[in-house]
N, C-alpha and C positions, 0 to 999 in steps of 0.2 A: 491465102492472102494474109493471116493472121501471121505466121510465121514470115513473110517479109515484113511487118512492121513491127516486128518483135525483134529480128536481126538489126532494121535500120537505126531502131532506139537505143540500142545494144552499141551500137557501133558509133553512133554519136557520143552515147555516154564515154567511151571508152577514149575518144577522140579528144574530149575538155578535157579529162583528166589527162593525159598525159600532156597536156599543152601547160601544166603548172610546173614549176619549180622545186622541185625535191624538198621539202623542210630542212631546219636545220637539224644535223644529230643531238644537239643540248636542247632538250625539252625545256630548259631555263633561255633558252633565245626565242626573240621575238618569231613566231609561224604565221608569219601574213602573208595569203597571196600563192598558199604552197599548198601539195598534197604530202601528207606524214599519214604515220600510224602511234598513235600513242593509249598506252594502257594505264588506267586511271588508279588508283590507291583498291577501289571497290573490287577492282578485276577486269572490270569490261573492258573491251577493245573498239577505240574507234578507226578507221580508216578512211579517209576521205581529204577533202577539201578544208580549210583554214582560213581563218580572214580573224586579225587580231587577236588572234593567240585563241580563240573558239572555232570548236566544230562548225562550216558552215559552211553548205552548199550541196553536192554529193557522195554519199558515203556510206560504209557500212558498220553498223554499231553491235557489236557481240556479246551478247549479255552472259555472264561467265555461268551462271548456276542454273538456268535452264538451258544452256548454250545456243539459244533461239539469235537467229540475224534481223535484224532489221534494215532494211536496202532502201535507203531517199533520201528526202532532202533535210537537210539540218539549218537552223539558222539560231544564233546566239547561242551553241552546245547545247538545244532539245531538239527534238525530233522533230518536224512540222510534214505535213500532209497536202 
């Protein structure tokens, strides 16, 4: 039973995200509204959802020197739980 609502969650998640708008390729244009991937000066990589030019919504955040992931939700580019 766990493994169906592990796939259903899974598949919703996968479902919103591709329902957004590709960002723009110029990391200097406004990313509202879109899913991008953009890699910050420090190293890390975020992937996810956007809402005025911040990380924000679902996503994956790759932290470069322990190379550990972080998979949720973001809101004003930090982490929230």
């Amino acid at each position: 039973m766990t493994k169906i609502y592990i796939f259903l969650i899974s598949s919703l998640y996968s479902l919103s995200i591709f329902s957004l708008n590709p960002c723009p390729d110029n990391p200097e244009d406004k990313w509202h509204n879109c899913f991008g991937s953009y890699q910050y000066p420090s190293g890390e990589t975020y992937s996810g959802e956007w809402k005025n030019n911040l990380a924000d919504g679902k996503g994956i955040l790759e932290f470069i020197d322990s190379g550990e992931k972080y998979y949720g939700w973001h809101k004003n580019n930090r982490t929230s739980q």
